[in-house]
N, CA, C and O of each residue as an XYZ file, in Angstrom:
840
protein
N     181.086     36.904     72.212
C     179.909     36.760     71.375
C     178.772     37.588     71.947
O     178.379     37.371     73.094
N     178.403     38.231     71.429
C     176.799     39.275     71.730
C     175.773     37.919     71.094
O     175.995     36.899     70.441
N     174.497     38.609     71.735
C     173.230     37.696     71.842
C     172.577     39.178     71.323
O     172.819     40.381     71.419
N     171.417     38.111     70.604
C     170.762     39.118     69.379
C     169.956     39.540     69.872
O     169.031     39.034     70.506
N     170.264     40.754     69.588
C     169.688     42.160     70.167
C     168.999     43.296     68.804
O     169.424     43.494     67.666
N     167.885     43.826     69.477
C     167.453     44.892     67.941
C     168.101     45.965     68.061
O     168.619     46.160     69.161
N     168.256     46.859     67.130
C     169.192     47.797     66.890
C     170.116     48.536     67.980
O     171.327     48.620     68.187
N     168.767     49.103     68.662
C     169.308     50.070     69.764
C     169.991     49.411     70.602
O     171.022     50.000     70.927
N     169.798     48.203     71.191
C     170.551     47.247     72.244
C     171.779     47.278     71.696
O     172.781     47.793     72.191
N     171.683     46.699     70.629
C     173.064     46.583     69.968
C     174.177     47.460     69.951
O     175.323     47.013     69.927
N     173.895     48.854     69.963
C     174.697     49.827     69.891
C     175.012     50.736     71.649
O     175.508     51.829     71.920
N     174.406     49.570     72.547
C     174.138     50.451     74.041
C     173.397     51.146     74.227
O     173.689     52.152     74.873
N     172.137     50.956     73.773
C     171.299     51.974     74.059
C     169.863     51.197     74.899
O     169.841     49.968     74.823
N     169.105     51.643     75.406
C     168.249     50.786     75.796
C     166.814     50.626     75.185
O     165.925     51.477     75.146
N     166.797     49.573     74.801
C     165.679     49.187     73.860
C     163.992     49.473     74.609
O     163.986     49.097     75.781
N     163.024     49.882     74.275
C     161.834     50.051     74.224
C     161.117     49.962     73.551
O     160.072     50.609     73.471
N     161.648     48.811     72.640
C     160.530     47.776     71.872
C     159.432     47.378     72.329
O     159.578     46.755     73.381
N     157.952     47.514     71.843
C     156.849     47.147     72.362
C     156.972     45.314     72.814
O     157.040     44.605     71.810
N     156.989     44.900     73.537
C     156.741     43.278     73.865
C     156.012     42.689     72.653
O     155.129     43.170     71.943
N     156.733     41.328     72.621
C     155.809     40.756     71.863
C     154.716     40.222     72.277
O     154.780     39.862     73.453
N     153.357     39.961     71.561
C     152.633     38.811     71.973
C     153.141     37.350     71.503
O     153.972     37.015     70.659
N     152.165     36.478     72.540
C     152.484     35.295     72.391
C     151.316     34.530     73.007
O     151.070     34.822     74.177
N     150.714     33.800     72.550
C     149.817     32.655     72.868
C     149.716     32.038     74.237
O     148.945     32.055     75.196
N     150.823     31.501     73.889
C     151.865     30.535     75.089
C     151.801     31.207     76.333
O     152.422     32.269     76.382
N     151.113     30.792     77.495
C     151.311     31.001     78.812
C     152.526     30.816     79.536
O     152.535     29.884     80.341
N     153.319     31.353     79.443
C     154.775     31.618     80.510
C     154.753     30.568     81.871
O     155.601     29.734     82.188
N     153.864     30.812     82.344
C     153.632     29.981     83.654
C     153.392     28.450     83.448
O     153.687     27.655     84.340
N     153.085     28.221     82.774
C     152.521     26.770     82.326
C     153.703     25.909     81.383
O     153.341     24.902     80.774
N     155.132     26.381     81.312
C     155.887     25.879     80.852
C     156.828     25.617     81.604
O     157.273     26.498     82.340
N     157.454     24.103     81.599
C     158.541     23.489     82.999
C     159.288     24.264     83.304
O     159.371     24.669     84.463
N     160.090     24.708     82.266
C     161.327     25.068     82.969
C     161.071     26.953     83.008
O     160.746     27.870     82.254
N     161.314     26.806     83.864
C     160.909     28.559     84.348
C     161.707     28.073     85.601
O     162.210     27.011     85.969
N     161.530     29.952     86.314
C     161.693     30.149     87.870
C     161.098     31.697     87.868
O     160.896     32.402     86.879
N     160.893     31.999     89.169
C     159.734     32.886     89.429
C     160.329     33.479     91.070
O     160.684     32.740     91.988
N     160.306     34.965     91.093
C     160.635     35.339     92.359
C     160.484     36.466     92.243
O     160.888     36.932     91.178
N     159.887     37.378     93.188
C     160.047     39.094     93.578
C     159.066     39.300     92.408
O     159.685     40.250     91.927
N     158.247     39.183     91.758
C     157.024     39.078     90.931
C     157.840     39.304     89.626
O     157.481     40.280     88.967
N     158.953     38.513     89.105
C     158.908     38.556     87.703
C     159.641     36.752     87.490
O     160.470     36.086     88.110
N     158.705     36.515     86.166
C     158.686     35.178     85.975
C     159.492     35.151     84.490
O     159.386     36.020     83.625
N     160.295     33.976     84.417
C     161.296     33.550     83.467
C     161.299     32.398     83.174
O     161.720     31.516     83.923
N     160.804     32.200     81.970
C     160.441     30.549     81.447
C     161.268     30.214     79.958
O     161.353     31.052     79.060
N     161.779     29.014     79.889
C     162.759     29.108     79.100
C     161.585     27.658     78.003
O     160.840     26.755     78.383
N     161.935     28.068     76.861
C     161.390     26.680     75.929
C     162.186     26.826     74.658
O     162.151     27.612     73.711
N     163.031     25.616     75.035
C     164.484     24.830     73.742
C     163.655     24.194     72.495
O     162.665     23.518     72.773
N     163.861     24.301     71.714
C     163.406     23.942     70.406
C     164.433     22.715     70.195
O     165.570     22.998     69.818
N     164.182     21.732     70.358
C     165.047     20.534     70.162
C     164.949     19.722     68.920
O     165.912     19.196     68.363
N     163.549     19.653     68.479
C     162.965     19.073     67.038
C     162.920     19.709     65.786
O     162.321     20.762     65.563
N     163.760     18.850     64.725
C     163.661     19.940     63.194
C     162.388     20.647     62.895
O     162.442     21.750     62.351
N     160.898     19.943     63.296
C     159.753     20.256     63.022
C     159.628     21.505     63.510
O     159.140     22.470     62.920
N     160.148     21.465     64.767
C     159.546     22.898     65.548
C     160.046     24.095     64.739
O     159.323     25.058     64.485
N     161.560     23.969     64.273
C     162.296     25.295     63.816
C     161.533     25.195     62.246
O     161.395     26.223     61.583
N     161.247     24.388     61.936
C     160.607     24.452     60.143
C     159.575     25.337     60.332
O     159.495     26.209     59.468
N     158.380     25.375     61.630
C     157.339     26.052     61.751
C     157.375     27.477     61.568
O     156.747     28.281     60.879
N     158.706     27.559     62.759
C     159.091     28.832     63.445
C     159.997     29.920     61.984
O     159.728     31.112     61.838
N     161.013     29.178     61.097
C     162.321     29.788     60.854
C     161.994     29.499     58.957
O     162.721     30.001     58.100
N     161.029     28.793     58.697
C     160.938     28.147     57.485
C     161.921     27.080     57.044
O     162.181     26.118     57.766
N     162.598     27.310     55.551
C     162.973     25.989     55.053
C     164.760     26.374     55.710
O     165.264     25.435     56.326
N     165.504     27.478     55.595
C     166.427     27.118     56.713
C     166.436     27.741     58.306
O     166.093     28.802     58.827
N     166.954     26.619     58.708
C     166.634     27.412     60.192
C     167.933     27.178     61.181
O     168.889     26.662     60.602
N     168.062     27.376     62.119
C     169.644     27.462     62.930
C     169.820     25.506     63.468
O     170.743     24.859     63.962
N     168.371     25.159     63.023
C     168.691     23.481     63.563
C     169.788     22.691     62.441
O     170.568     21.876     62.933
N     169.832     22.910     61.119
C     170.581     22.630     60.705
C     172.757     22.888     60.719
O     173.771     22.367     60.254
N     172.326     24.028     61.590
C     174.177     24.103     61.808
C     174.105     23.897     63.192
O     174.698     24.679     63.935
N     173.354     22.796     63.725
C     173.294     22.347     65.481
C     173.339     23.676     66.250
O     173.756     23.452     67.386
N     173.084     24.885     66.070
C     172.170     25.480     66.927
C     171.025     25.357     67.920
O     169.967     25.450     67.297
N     170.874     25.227     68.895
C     169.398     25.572     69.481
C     169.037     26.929     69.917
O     169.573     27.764     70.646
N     167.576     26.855     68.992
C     166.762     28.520     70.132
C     166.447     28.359     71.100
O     165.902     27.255     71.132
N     166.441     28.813     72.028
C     165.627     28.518     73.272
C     164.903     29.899     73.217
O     165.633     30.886     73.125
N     163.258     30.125     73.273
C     162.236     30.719     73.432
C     162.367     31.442     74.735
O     162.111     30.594     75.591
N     162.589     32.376     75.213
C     162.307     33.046     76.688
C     161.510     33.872     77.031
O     161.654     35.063     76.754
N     160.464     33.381     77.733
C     159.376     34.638     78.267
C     159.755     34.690     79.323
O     160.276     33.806     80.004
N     159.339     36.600     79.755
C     159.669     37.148     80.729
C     158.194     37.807     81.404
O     157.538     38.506     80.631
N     157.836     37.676     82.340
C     156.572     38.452     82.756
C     156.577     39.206     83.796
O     156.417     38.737     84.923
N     156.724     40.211     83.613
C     156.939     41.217     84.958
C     155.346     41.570     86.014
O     154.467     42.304     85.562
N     155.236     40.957     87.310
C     154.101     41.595     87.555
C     154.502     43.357     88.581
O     153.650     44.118     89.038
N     155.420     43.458     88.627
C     156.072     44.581     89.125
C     155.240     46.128     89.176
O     154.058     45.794     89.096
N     155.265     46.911     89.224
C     154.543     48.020     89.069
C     155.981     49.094     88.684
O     155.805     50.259     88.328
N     157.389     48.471     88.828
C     158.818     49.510     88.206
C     158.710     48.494     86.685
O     157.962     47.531     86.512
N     159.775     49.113     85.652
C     160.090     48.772     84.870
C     161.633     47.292     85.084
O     162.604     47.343     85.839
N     161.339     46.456     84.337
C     162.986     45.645     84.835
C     163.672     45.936     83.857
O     163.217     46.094     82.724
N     165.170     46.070     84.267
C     166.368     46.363     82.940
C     166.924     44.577     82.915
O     166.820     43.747     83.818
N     167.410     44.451     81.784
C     167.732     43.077     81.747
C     169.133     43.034     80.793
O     169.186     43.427     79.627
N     170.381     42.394     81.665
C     171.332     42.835     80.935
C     171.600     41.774     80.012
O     172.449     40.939     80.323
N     171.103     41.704     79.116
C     170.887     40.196     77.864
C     172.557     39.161     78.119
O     172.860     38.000     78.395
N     173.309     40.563     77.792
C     175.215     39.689     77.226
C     175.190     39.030     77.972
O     174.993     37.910     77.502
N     175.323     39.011     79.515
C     175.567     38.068     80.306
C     174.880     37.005     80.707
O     175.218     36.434     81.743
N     173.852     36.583     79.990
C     173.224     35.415     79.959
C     174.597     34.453     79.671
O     175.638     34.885     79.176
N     174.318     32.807     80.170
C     174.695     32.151     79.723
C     173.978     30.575     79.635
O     172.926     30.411     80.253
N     174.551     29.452     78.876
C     174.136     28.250     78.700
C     175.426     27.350     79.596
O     176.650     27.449     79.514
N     174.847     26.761     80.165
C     175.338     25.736     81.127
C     175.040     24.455     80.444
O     173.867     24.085     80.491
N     176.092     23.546     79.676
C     175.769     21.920     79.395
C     176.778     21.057     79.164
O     177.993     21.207     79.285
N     176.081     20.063     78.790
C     177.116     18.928     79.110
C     176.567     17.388     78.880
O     175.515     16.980     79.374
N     177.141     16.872     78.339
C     176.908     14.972     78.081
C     176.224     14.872     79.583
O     176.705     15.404     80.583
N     175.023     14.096     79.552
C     174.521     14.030     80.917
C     175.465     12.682     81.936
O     175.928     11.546     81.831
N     175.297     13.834     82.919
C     176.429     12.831     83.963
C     177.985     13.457     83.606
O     178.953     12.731     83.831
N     178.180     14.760     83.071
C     179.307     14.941     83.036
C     179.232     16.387     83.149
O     178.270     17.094     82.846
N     180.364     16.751     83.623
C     180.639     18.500     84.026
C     180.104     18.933     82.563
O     180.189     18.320     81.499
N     179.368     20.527     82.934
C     179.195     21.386     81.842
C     180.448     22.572     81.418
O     181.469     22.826     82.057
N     180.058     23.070     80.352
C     180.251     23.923     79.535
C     179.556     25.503     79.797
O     178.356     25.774     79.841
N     180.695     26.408     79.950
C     179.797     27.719     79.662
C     179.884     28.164     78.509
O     180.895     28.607     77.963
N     178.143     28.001     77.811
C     178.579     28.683     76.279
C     177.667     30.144     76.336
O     176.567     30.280     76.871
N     178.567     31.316     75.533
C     177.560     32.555     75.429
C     177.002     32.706     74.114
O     177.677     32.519     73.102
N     175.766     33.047     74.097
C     174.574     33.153     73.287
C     175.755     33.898     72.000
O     176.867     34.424     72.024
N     174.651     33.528     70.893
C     175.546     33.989     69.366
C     174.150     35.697     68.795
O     173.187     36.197     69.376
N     174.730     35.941     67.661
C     174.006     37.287     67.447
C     173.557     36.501     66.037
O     173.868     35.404     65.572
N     172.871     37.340     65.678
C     171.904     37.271     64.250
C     172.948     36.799     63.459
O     172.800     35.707     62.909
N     174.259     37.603     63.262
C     175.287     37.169     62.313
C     176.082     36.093     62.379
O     176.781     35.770     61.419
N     176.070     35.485     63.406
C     176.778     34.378     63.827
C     175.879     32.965     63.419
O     176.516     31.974     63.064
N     175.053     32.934     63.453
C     173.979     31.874     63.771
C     174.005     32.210     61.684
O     174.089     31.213     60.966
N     173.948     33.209     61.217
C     173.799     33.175     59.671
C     175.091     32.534     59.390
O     175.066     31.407     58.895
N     176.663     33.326     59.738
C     177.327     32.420     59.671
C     178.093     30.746     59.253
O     178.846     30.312     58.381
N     177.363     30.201     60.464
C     177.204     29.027     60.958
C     176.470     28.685     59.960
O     176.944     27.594     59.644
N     175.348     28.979     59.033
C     174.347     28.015     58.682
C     174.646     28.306     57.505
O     174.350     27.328     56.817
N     175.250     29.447     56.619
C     175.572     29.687     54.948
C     176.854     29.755     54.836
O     177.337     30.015     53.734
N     177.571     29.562     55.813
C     179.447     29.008     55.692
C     179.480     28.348     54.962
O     178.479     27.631     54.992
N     180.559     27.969     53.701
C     180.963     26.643     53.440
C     182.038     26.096     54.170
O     182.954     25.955     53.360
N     182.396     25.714     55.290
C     183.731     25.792     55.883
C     183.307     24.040     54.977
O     182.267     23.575     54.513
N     185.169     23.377     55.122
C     185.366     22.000     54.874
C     185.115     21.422     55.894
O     185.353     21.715     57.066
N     184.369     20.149     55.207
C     183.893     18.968     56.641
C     184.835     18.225     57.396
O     185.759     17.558     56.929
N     184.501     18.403     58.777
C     185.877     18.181     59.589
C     185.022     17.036     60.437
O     184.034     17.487     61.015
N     185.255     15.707     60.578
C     184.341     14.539     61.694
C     184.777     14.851     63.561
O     184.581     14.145     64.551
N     185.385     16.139     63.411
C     185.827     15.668     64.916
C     184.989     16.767     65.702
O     185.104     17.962     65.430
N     184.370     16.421     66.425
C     183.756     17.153     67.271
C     183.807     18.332     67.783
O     184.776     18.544     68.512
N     182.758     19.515     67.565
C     183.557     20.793     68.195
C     182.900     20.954     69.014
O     182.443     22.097     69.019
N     182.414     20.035     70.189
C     182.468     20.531     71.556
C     183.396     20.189     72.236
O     183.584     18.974     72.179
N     184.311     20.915     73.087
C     183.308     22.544     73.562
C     183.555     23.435     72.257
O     184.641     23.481     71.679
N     182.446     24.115     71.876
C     182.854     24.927     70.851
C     183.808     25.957     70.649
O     184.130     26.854     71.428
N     184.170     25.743     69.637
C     185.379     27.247     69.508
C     184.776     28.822     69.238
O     183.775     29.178     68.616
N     185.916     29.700     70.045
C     184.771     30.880     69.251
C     185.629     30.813     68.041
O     186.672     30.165     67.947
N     184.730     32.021     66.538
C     184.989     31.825     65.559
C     185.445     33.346     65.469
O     185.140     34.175     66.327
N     186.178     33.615     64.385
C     186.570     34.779     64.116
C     185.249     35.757     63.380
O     184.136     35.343     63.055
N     185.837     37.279     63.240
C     184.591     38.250     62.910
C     184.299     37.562     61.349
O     185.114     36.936     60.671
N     182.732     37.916     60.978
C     181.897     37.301     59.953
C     183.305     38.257     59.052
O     184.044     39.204     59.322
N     182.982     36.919     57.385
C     183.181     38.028     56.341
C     182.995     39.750     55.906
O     182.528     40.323     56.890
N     183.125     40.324     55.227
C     182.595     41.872     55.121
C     181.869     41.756     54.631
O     180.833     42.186     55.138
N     181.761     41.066     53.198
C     180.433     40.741     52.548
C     179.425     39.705     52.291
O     179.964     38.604     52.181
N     178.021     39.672     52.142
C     177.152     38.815     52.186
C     176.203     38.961     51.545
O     175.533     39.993     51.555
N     175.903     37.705     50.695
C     174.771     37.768     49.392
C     173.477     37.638     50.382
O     173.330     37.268     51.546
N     172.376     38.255     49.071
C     170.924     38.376     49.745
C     170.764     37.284     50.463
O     170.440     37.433     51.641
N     170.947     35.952     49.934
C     170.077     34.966     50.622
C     170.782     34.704     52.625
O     170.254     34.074     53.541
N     172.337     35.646     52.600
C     172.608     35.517     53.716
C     171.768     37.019     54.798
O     171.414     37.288     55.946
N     171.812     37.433     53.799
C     171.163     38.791     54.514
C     169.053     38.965     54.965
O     168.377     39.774     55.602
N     168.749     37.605     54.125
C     167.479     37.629     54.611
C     167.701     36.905     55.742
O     167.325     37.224     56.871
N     168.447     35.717     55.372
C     168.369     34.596     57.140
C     168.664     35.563     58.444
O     167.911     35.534     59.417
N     169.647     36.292     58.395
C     170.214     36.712     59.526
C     169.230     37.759     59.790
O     169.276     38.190     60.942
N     168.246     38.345     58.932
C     166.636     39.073     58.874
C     165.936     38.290     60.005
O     165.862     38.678     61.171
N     165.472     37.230     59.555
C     164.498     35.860     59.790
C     165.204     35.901     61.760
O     164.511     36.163     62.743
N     166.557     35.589     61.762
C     166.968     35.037     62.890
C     166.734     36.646     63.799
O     166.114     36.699     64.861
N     167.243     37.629     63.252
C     167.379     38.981     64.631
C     165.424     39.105     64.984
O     164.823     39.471     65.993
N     164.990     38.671     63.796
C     163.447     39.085     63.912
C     162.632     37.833     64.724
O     161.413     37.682     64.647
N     163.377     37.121     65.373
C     162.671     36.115     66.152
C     163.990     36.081     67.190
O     164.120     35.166     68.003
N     164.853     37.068     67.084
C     165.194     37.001     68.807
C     165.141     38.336     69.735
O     165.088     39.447     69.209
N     165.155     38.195     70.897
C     164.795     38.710     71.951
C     165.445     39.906     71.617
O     166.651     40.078     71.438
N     164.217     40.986     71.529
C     165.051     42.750     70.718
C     164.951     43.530     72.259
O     165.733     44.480     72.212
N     164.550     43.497     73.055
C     164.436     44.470     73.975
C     165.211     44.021     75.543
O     165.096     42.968     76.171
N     166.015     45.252     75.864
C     166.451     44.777     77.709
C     166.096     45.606     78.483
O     166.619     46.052     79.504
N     164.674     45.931     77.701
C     163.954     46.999     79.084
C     162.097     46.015     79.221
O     161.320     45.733     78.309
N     162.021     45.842     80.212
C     161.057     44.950     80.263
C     159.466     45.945     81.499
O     159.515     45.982     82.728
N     158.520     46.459     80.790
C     157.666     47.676     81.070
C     156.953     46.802     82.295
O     156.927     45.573     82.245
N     156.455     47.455     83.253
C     155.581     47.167     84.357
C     154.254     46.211     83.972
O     153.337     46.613     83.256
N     154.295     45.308     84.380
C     152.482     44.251     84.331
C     152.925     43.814     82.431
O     152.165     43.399     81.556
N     153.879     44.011     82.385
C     153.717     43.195     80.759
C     155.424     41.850     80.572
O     156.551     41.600     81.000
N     154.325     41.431     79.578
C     155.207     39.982     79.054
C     155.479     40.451     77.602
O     154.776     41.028     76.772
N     156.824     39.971     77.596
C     157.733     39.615     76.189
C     158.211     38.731     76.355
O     158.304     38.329     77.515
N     158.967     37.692     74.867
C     159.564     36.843     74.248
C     160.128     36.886     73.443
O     159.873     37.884     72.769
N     161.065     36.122     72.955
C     161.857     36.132     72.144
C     163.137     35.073     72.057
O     163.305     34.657     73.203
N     163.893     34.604     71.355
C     164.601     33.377     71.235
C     166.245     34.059     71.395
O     166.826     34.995     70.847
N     166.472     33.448     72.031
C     168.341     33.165     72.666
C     168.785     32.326     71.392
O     167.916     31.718     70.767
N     169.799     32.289     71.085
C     170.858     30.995     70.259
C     172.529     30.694     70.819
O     173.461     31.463     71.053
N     172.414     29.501     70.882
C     173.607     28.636     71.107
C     173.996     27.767     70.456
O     173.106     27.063     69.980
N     175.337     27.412     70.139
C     175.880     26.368     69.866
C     176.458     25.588     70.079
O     177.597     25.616     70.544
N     175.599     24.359     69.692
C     175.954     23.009     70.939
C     175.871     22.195     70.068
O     175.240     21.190     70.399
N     176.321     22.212     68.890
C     177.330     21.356     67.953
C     176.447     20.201     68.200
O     176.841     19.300     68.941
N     175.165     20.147     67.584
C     173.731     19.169     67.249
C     173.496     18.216     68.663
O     172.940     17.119     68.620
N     174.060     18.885     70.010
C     173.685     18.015     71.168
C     172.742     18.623     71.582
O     172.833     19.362     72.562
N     171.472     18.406     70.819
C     170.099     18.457     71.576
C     169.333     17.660     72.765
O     168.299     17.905     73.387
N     170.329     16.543     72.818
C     169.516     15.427     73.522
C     170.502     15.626     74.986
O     170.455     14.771     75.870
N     171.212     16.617     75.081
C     172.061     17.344     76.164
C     170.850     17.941     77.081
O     170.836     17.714     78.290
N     170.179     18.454     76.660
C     169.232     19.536     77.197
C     169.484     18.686     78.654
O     170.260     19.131     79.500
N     168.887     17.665     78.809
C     168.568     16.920     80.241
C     169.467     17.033     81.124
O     169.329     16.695     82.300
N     171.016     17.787     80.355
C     171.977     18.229     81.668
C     172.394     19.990     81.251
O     173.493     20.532     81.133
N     171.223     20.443     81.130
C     171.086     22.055     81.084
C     170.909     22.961     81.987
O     169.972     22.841     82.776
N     171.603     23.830     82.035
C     171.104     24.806     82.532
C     170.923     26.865     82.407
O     171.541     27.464     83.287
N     170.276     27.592     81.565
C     170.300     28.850     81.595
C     169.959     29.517     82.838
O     169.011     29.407     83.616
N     171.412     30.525     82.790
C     171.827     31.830     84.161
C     171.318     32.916     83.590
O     171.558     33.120     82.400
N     170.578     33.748     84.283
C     170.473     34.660     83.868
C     170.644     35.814     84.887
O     169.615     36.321     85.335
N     171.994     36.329     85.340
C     172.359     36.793     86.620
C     172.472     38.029     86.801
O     172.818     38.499     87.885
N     172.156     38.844     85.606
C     171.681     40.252     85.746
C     170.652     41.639     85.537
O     170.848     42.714     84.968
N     169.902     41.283     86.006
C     168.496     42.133     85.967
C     168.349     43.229     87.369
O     168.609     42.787     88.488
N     168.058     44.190     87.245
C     167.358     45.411     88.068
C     166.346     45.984     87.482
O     166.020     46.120     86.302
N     165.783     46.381     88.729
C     164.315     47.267     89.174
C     164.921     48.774     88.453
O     166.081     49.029     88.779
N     164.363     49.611     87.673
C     164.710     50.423     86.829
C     164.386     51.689     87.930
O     164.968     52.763     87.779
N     163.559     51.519     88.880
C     162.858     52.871     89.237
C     163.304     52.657     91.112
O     162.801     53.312     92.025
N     164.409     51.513     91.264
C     164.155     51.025     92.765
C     165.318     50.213     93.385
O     165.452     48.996     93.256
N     166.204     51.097     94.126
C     167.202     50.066     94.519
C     167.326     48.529     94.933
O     168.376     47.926     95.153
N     166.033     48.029     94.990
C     165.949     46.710     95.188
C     166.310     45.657     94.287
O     165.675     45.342     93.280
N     167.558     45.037     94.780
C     168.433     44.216     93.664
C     167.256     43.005     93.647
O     166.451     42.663     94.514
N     167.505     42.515     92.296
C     166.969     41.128     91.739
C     167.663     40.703     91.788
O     168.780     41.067     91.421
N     167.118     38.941     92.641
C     167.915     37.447     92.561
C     168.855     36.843     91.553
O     168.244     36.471     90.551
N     169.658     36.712     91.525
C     170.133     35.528     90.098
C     168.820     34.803     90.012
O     168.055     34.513     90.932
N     168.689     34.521     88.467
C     167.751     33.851     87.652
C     168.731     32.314     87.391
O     169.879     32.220     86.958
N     168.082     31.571     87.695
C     168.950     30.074     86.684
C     167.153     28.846     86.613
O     166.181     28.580     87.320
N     167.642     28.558     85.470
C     165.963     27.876     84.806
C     167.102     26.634     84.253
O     168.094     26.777     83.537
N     166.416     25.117     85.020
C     166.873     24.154     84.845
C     165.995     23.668     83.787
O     164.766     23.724     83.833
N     166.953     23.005     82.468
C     166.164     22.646     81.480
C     165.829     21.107     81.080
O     165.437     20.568     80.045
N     166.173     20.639     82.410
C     166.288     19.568     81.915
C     164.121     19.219     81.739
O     163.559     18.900     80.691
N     163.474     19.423     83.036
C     162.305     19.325     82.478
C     161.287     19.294     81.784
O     160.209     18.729     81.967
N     161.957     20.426     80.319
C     161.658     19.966     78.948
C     161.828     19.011     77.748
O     161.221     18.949     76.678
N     162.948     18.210     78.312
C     163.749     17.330     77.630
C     162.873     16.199     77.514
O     162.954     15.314     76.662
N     161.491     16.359     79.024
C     160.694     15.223     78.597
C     159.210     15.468     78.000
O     158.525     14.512     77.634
C-alpha cells in the first residue's frame, strides 16, 4: 500500500511542494517527539465531528479509517528528505500485542468508503490488504479521492526553518478507541545536504486518546 502522496512523490520524484500553513502549533500537541532540531507531532482524528469539519459530508471516518494529522518542523539550516512509504501504524486492543498496518493512498481510502462490497459481521482486524481499485470511477468517486489526496501529506522534501502538514490514513476497521495502544514509526528521514543520519522517529499516541 503507498501513502498519499502529490503527484511527483507518487511517480519517484521528489516533491517541492510549498508547506502548508497551519494554525496549530506542532509543539503544543502530546504526541510528538523531537531530536537533532526537527520536530514530529502526530494528531488522530478519532471523532465523526472532527472529520465532518475537515472532509465534509463524506469522510474516511465512515469506512473506519483514521487520519492522523502530521506536522513536521524542521529547525535545521539543510533541507530533510522524508521517506513517507515506510511509515508505519503500530496497534492493538489495549493490553494486547500490535499490528503493523501501512498507510493507504487517496484511492484506497475512496475505495473503502464508495465500495459496495456485501456486509460481512466478522471482523477485519488485522486488516486484509485489498486487491488493485476498479479501472473505472464515477465523479462522485473521483471528487472524494480529490478531497482525501488534497488533505494528505504531498511533499517528502521538508525546506530548512519551515513547517508542513498533512494527514496519513489507516485502516483500523472503526478501532478508534485503540489509539491508547498506538504507536507511529517513522524510521526514515535524512539531512539532504549532510551525512549526518537522523534518529528513528516513533510518536506514542496514546496521549491523545485523552
Amino acid at each position: 500500500m503507498a501513502l498519499c502522496l502529490g503527484s511527483a512523490a507518487a511517480h519517484g520524484q521528489t516533491s517541492t511542494a510549498p508547506p502548508k500553513t497551519s494554525s496549530a502549533d506542532p509543539a503544543s500537541l502530546p504526541a510528538r517527539d523531537s531530536h537533532q532540531g526537527l520536530l514530529i507531532a502526530a494528531d488522530p482524528y478519532t471523532s465523526a465531528d472532527r472529520y465532518k469539519e475537515k472532509f465534509g459530508k463524506r469522510s474516511p471516518y465512515e469506512g473506519g479509517i483514521i487520519a492522523i494529522e502530521l506536522f513536521f518542523r524542521n529547525d535545521n539550516d539543510s533541507p530533510i528528505r522524508i521517506n513517507l512509504k515506510t511509515m508505519e501504524l503500530l496497534m492493538g486492543a489495549p493490553g494486547e500485542s500490535r499490528q503493523r498496518l501501512q498507510p493507504l493512498s487517496a484511492e484506497e481510502v475512496a475505495d473503502r468508503i464508495l465500495a459496495k462490497p456485501t456486509k460481512d459481521p466478522t471482523p477485519r482486524f488485522p486488516v486484509p490488504r485489498v486487491g488493485p481499485p476498479p479501472s473505472k470511477h464515477d465523479k462522485n468517486w473521483e471528487e472524494f479521492a480529490g478531497i482525501v489526496r488534497s488533505a494528505g501529506l504531498a511533499t517528502d522534501l521538508l525546506p530548512p526553518h519551515a513547517t508542513t502538514h498533512g494527514f496519513v490514513y489507516f485502516d483500523i476497521d472503526r478501532h478508534y478507541d485503540w489509539i491508547s495502544n498506538a504507536r507511529l514509526e517513522i524510521p526514515d528521514l535524512a539531512f539532504m545536504n549532510d551525512t549526518k543520519p537522523l534518529f528513528f522517529f516513533e510518536i506514542d499516541l496514546a496521549p491523545s486518546a485523552h
